[in-house]
N, C-alpha and C positions, 0 to 999 in steps of 0.2 A: 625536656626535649622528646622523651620516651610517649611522653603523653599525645602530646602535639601531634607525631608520627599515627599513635594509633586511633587517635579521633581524626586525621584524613582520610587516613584508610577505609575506618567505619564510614563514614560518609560517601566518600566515593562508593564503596559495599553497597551501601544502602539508596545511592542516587540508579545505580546498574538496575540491581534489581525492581526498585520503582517501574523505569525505565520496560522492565521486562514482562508489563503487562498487556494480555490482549482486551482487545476491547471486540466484546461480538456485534454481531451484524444488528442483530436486534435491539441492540442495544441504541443503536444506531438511529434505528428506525424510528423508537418510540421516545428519544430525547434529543434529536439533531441540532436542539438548540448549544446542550450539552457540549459537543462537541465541534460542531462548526469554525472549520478554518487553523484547528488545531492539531497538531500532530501528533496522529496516534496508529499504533501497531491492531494487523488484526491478521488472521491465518484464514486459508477459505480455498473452493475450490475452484479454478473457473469453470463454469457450469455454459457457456458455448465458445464456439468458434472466434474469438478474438476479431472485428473489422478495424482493418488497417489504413490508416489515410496517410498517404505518401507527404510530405511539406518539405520546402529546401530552406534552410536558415542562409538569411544573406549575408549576413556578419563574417561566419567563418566559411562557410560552404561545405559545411557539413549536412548530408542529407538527415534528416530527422523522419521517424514515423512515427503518428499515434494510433494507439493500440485501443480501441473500444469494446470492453469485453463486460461480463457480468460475474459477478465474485459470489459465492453462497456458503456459508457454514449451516450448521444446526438451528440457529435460532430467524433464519433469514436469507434476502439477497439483496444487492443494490450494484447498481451499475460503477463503472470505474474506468478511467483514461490514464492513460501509461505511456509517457512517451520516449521513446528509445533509439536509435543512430540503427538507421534501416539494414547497415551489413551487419549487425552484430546478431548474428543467430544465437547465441545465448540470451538473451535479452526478450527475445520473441514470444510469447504465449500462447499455449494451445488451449484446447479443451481437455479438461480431468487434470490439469496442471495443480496440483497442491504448493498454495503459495502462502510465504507470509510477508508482508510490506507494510512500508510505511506510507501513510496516506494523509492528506486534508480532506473531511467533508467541505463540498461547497453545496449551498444550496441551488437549488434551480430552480425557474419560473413557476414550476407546475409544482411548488413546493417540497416535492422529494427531494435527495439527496443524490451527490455522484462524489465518488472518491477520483482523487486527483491524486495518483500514486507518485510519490518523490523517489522511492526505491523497493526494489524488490530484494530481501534479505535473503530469504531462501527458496528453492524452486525445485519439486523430486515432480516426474511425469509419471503417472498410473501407466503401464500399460496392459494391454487389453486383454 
């Protein structure tokens, strides 16, 4: 039973951490086949002014915005849609935001990539 116990544990251990890598921007770039449509973590800065497009979901009536900003680390940049509940000013995005989120590449027409962010993990603002 003692065993059992500790081969879950190790696996779960070991699923976290898996779990705990980032994938960089460039990485992105130069294999989006690689990653396309999959869930994966990346850390980055937003590098302008987040544009905000207002939408009203009919369902519940909960206002929704999406957030269209551009993400960069060291190795890169690529654009990224974030969409978030318009009162929640935590949720909001600025520029010099240091972020790390979970994302899908989706491909776009003009072949490039855009991240379709599902959640933002953690968020500290540079200031000036």
């Amino acid at each position: 039973m003692v065993q059992a116990w500790s081969l879950t544990i190790l696996v779960i251990t070991f699923a976290t951490f898996a779990w705990a890598d980032v994938v960089k921007i460039g990485s992105l770039l130069t294999k989006p086949e690689l990653y396309e449509m999959k869930l994966i973590r990346l850390t980055g800065v937003v590098s302008d002014d987040p544009q905000i497009k207002h939408i009203k979901q009919a369902a519940d009536g909960i206002d929704k915005c999406i957030q269209f900003f551009t993400v960069k680390d060291a190795t890169g940049s690529i654009q990224a849609a974030y969409e978030v509940r318009c009162s929640g000013a935590m949720d909001i995005l600025r520029k010099r935001d240091n972020v790390t989120m979970e994302a899908r590449l989706e491909r776009t027409a003009q072949g490039s990539g855009r991240l379709n962010v599902q959640s933002v993990i953690s968020k500290t603002t540079a200031y000036p």
